[in-house]
C-alpha positions in Angstrom: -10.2 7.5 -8.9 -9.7 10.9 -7.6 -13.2 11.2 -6.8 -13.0 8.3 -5.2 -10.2 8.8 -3.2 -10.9 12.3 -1.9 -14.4 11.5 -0.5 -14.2 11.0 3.1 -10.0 11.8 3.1 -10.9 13.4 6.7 -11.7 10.4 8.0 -10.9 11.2 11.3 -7.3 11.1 12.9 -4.3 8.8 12.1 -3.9 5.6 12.7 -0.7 4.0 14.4 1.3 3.6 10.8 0.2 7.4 9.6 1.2 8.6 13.1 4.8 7.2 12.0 4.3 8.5 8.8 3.3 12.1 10.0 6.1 12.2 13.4 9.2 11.0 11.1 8.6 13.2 7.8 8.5 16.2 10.2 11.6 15.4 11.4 15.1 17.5 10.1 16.9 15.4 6.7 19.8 14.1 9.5 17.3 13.1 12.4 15.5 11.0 9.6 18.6 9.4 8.5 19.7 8.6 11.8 16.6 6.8 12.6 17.4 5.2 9.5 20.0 3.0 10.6 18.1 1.8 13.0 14.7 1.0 12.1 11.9 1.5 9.3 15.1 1.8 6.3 12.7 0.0 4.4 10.5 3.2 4.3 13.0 5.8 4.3 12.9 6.8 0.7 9.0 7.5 1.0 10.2 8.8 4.7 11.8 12.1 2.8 9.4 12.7 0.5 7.0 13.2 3.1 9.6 15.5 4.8 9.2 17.6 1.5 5.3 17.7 1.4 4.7 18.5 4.6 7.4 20.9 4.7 5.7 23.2 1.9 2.0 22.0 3.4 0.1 25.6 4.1 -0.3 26.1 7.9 0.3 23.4 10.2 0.1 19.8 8.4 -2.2 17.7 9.1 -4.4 14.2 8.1 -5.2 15.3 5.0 -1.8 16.8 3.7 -0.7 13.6 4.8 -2.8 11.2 3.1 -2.8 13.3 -0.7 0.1 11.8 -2.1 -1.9 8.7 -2.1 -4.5 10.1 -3.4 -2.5 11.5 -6.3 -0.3 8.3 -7.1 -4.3 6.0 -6.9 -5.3 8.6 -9.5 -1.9 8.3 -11.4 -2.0 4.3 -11.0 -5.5 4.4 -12.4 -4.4 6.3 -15.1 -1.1 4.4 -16.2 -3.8 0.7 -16.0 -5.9 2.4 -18.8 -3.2 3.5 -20.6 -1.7 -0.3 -20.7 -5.0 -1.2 -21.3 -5.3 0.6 -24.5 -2.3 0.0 -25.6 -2.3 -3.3 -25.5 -5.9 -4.1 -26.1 -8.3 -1.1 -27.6 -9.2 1.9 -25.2 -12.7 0.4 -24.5 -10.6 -2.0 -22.9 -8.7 0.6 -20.8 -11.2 2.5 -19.5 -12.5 -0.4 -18.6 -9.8 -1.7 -16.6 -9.0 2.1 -15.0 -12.8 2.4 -13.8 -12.4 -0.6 -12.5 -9.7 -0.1 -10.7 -10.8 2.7 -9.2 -13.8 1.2 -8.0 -12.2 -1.4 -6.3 -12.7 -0.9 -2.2 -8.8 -2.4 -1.0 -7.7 0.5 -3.6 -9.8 3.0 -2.2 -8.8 1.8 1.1 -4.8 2.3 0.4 -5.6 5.6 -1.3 -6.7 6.9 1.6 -3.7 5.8 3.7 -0.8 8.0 4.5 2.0 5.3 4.2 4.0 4.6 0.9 2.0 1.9 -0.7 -0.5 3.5 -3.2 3.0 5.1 -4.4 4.4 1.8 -4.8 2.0 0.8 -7.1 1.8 3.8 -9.2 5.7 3.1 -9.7 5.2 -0.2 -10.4 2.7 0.2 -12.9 5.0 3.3 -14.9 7.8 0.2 -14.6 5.1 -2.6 -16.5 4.1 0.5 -19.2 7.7 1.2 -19.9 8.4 -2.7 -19.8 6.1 -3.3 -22.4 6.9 -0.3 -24.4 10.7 -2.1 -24.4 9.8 -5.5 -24.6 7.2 -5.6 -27.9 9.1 -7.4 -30.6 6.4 -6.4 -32.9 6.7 -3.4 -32.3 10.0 -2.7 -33.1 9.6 -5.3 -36.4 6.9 -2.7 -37.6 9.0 0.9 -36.6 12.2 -1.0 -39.0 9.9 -2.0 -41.9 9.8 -5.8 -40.8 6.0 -6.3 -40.3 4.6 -7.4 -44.0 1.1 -8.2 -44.3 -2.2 -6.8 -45.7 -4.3 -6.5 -42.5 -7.3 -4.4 -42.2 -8.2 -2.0 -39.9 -10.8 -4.4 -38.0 -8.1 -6.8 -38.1 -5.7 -5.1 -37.0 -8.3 -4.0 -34.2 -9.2 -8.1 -33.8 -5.7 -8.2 -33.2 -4.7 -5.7 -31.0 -7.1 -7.5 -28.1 -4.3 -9.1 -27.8 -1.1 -7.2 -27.6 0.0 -4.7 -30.4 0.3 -1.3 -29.7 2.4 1.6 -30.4 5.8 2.5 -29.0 9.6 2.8 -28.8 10.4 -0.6 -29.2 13.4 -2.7 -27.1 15.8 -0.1 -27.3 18.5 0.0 -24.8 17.6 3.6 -23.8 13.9 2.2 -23.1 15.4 -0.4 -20.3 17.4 1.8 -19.0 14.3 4.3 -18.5 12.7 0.7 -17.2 15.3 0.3 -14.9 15.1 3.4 -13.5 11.5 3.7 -12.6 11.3 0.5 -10.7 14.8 0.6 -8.8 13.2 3.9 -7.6 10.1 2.4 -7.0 11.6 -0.4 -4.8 13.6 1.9 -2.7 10.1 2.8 -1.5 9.2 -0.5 -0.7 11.7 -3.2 -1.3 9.5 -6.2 -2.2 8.2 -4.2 -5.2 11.3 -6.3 -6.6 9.0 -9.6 -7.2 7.6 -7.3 -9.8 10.6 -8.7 -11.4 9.1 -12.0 -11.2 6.6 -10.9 -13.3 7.8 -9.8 -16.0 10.1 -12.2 -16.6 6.8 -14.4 -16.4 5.5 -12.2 -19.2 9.0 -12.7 -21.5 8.3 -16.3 -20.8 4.9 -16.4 -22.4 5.9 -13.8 -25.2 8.2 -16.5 -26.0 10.9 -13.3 -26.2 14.2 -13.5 -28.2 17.7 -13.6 -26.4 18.3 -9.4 -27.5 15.0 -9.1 -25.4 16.1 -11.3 -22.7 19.6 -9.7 -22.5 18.1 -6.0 -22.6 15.5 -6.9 -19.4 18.2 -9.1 -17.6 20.9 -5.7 -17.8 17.7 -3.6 -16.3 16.5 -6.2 -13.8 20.5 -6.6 -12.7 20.6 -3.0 -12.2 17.6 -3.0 -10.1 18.7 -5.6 -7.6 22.4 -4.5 -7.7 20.9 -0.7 -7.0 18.4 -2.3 -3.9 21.3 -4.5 -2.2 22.3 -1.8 0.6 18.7 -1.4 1.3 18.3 -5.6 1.7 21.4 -5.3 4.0 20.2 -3.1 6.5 16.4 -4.0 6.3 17.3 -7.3 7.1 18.7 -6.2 10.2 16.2 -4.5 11.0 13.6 -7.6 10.5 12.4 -7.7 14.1 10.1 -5.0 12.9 8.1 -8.1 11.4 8.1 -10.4 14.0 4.6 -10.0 14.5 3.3 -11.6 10.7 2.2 -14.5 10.6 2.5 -17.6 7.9 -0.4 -16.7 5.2 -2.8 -19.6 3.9 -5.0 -20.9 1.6 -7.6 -18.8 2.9 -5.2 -16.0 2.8 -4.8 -16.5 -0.8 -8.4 -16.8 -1.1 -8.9 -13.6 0.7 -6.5 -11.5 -1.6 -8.3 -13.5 -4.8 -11.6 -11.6 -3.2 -10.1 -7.8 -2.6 -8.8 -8.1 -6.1 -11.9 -8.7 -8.2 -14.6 -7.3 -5.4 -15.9 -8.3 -1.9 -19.5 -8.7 -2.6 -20.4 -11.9 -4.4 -22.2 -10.8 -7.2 -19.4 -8.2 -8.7 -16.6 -11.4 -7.4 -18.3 -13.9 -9.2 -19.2 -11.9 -12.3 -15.1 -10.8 -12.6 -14.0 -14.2 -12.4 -15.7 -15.4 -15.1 -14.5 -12.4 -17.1 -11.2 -12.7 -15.7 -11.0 -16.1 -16.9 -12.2 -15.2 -20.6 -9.3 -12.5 -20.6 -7.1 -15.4 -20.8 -8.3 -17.0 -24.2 -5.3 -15.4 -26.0 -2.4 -15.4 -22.9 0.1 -16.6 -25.4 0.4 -14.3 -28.6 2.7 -14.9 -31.9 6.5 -15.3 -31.0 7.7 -12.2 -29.8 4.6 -10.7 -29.2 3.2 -9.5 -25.3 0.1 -9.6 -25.2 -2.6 -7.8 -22.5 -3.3 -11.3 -20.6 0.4 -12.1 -20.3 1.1 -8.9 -19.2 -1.7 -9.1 -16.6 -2.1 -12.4 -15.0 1.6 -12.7 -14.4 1.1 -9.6 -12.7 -1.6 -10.5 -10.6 -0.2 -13.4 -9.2 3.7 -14.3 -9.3 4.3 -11.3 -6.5 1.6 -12.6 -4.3 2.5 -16.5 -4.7 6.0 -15.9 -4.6 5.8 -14.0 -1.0 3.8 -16.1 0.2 5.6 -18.9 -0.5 8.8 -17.3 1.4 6.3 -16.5 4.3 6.3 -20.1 5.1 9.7 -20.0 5.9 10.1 -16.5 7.0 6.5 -14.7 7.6 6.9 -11.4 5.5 3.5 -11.4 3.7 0.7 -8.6 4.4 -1.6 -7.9 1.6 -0.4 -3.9 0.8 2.9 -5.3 0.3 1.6 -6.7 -2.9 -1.1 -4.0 -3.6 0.9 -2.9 -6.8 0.3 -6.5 -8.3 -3.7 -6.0 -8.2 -3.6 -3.8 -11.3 -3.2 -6.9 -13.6 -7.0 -8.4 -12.2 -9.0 -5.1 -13.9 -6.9 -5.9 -16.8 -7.7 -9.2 -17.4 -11.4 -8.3 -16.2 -11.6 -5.8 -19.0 -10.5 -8.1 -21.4 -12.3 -10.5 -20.7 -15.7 -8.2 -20.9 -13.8 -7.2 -24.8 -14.1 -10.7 -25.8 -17.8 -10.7 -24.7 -18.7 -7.4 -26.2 -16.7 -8.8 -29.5 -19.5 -11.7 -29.3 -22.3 -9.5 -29.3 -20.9 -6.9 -31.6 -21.1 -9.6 -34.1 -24.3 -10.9 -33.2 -25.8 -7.8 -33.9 -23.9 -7.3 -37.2 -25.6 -10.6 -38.2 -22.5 -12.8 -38.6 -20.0 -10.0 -40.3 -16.4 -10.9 -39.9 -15.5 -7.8 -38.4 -16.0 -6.6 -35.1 -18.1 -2.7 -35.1 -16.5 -0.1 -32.9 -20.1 0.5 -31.1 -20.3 3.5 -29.0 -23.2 1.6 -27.1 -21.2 -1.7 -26.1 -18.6 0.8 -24.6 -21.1 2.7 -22.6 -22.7 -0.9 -21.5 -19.4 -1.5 -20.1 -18.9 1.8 -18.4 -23.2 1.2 -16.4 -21.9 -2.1 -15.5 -18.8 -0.6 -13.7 -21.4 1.9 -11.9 -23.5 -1.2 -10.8 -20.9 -2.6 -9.8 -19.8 0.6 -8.0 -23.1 1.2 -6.4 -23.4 -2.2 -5.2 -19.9 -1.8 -2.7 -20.7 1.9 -1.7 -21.8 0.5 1.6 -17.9 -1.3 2.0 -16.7 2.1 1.0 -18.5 4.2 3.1 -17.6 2.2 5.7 -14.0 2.4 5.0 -14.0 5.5 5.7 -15.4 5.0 9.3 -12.2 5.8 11.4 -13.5 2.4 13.5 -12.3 0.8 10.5 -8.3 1.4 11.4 -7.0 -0.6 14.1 -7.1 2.5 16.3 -7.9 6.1 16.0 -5.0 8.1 17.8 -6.7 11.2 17.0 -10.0 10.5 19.1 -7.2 9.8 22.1 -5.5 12.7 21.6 -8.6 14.6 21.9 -9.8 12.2 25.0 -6.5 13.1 26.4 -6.7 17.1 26.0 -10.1 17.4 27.8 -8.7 14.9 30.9 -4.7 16.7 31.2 -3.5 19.6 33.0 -0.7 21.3 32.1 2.1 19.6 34.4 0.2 16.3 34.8 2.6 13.5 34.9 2.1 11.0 31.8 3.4 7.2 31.4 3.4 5.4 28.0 3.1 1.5 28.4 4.8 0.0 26.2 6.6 3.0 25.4 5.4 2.5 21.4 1.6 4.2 23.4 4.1 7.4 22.9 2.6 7.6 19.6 -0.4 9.9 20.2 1.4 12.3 22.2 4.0 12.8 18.7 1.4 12.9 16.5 -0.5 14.9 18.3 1.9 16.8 20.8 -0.7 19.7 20.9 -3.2 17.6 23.1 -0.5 16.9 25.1 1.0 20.6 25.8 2.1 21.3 29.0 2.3 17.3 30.5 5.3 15.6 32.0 6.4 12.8 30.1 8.0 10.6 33.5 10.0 7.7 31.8 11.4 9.7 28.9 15.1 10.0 28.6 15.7 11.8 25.1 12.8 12.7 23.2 12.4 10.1 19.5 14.0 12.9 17.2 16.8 13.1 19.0 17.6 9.4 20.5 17.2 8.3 16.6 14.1 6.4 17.4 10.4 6.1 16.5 9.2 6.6 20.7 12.2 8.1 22.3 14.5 6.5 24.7 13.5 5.9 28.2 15.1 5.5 31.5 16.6 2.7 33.7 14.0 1.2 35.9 15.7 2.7 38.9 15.4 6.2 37.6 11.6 5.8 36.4 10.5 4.1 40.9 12.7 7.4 41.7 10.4 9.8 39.5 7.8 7.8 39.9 8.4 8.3 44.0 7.5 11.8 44.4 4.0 12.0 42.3 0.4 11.4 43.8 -0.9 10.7 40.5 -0.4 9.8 36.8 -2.4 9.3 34.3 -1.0 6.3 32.3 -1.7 5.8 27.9 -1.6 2.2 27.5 -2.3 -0.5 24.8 -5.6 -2.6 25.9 -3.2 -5.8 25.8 -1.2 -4.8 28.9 -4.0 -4.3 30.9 -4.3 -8.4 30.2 -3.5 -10.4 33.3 -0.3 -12.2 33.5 1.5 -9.8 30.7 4.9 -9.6 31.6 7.1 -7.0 29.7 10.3 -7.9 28.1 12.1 -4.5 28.7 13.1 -3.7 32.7 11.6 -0.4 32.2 8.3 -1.3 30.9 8.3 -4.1 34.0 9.1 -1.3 36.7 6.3 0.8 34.8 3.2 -2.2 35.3 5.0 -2.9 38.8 5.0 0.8 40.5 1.4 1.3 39.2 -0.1 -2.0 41.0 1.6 -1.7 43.6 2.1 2.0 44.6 -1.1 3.5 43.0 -5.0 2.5 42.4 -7.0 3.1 39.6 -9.3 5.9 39.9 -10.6 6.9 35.8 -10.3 4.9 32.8 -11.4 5.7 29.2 -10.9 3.5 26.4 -10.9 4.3 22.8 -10.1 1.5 20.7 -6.9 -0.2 21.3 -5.8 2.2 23.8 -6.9 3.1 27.6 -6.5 6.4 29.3 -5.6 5.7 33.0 -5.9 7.8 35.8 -3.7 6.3 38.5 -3.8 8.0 42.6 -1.7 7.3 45.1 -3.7 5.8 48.1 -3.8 8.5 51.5 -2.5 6.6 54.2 -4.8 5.2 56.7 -8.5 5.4 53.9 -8.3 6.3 50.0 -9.1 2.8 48.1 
């Protein structure tokens, strides 16, 4: 995963979210809480954090510095999905299900992202390990003496494919460690919550006792009593979302791809295994097993916001990316219960399952072929063309065409972007709407003046070169805000376009005033 993850990380420059990411964390602690209150609360947590890293990041920080946290918490997520893998199953089956995971593209894609959700699901997988560690009735029978019974070691083995395992047991001290992990992990992204969902899926199917219940229920109280000031305020804040829309079927049938694998032949194959990971979902009373742990996992977070999309559109596939680690895990066990097959096969018939060396590495070639197969999605992933935009190849667009004193105009003002992640390109220029600069007005883009103030600016310049989104270039947009109105207005009908660049979303404009009596 780590090899995975850090091949290509210098892509090329950030992307709009990163540039958020990048502008906020450098930021003093007070400017970032004061943007807090009104906007991106949601990310505030992971918002600090980033304040720390790139404040001890040698040099000047940049794409890179920004992006390795995710790279660390995709190789830490990997990690924690073979250790519940083993655990639960064998450790075939979790390196298995940790190869897989970190050879499947939408992880690799997240890994590489400098925004908080390859975090998230390194959180919310610690949460599931220490859940299960908690929640194994067996377990806890076997550390007080209660397990009787003369199993073997292959049966024992047989039996662990689906769900035994070592531990602490449901001690209070394990939920409250439980608790911890994932009310942290939700302040990083608040609808890492549903996770709740699944787990109390997985009780379900364990058919758990009432101590269990009780102990889970304290924790998962604790979790959404600890996240309510965050719900508060993000909900004000949910204008930030206006722009989802309601998912689908073929939504669902989208994220069902990205978990098990693009291409058909590696999709098709991990169904089927997927599928056989689910002959033993429901284990002996008390017992979690691997597939009850997993499937609920991999789907109650996903259903469940999409379900409230249809009323309120909040779903985005990275907002769930925490609940893919349950597909590798199913996929792995599925290929255990295949390899089982032919380990017996081959011992003509013996009751007991050999611990071959060669089945294992058969499983490990597979994962390579499955690997080399989707290098060509990978590599392109790390195409920068593969972002929605590339405000790094701007920036640079903007620092050969800029003079120092040149007279710049963001339209919508959100185009301000570039210039804060990339204020170095941008040295030297006149920034003609802006009022207070974002740090200090409390907001991502700054504040910007009335639309009487910008004609009056706007009044004594010949030209100005204008960063603007490709969509208000669009005949017939009309702007909400009176600035941004005054902005498209002035431009039409007091200047005429002379240069224009444009670099994926965005256009660099170079706007002249017309010389009386000729210049058109």
């Amino acid at each position: 995963m780590l090899a995975v993850s850090l091949w290509g990380l210098h892509r090329g420059g950030m992307w709009r979210d990163e540039a958020v990411t990048y502008q906020v964390a450098r930021r003093t602690v007070p400017q970032i809480w004061r943007l807090l209150h009104g906007v991106d609360a949601v990310h505030g947590l992971y918002y600090l954090l980033m304040h720390v890293v790139l404040a001890v990041a040698p040099g000047r920080p940049g794409e890179v510095d920004l992006r390795l946290p995710s790279v660390c918490a995709a190789a830490a997520t990997a990690a924690l999905v073979a250790v519940l893998g083993t655990r639960l199953a064998r450790p075939r089956v979790g390196l298995w299900a940790g190869l897989m995971y970190a050879v499947t593209p939408l992880v690799g894609h997240y890994a590489q992202e400098g925004r908080s959700y390859a975090l998230v699901a390194a959180g919310a997988t610690g949460a599931t390990l220490l859940f299960v560690r908690a929640a194994d009735e067996r377990e806890t029978e076997r550390e007080t003496g209660g397990e009787t019974g003369g199993e073997t070691r292959g049966e024992a083995e047989d039996g662990a494919a689906g769900g035994t395992g070592s531990g602490t047991g449901g001690g209070r001290r394990a939920w409250w460690w439980y608790g911890a992990v994932l009310g942290l992990t939700c302040w990083l992204h608040e609808f890492a919550v549903l996770l709740l969902l699944a787990h109390a899926g997985t009780l379900a199917l364990a058919r758990s006792s009432g101590r269990v219940w009780r102990g889970w229920g304290c924790a998962a109280g604790g979790v959404v009593l600890s996240l309510l000031p965050m719900v508060v305020v993000s909900h004000a804040q949910s204008a930030q979302l206006a722009w989802l829309r309601e998912p689908d079927l073929e939504t669902a049938q989208e994220l069902l791809r990205q978990y098990l694998g693009p291409t058909d032949g590696v999709y098709w194959a991990c169904l089927a295994l997927g599928l056989l990971g689910l002959t033993r979902l429901v284990g002996r009373r008390g017992e979690v097993t691997l597939a009850a742990v997993a499937l609920p996992l991999a789907v109650l977070p996903p259903v469940a916001l999409m379900l409230a999309s249809q009323l309120t559109p909040l779903y985005v596939d990275r907002y769930v990316l925490y609940a893919l680690t349950g597909a590798p895990l199913l996929v792995a066990l599925g290929a255990d219960r295949v390899a089982g097959v032919l380990g017996r096969l081959w011992s003509h018939g013996s009751a007991t399952t050999p611990r071959s060396p060669a089945l294992t590495l058969a499983g490990v070639l597979a994962l390579v072929l499955a690997f080399t197969h989707q290098v060509p999605l990978l590599r392109q992933d790390r195409v920068p063309t593969t972002r929605p935009d590339d405000l790094g190849a701007v920036a640079e667009a903007a620092a050969r065409a800029l003079r120092p004193g040149d007279p710049v105009l963001y339209l919508p003002a959100h185009a301000r972007g570039t210039e804060l992640a990339y204020p170095a390109d941008f040295k030297g220029t006149r920034d003609v709407a802006l009022a207070e600069p974002a740090s200090v007005s409390g907001t991502l883009y700054g504040s910007e003046v009335g639309a009487g103030t910008l004609r009056r600016r706007l009044a004594g310049v010949d030209e100005v070169w204008a960063v603007m989104e490709k969509y208000a270039l669009v005949s017939g947009y009309r702007p909400r805000l009176a600035t941004e109105r005054a902005k498209l207005a002035v431009l039409n009908q007091q200047f005429v376009l002379r240069e224009e660049m444009v670099i994926d979303r965005i256009a660099l404009r170079l706007y002249v005033r017309p010389i009386r009596g000729g210049l058109g």
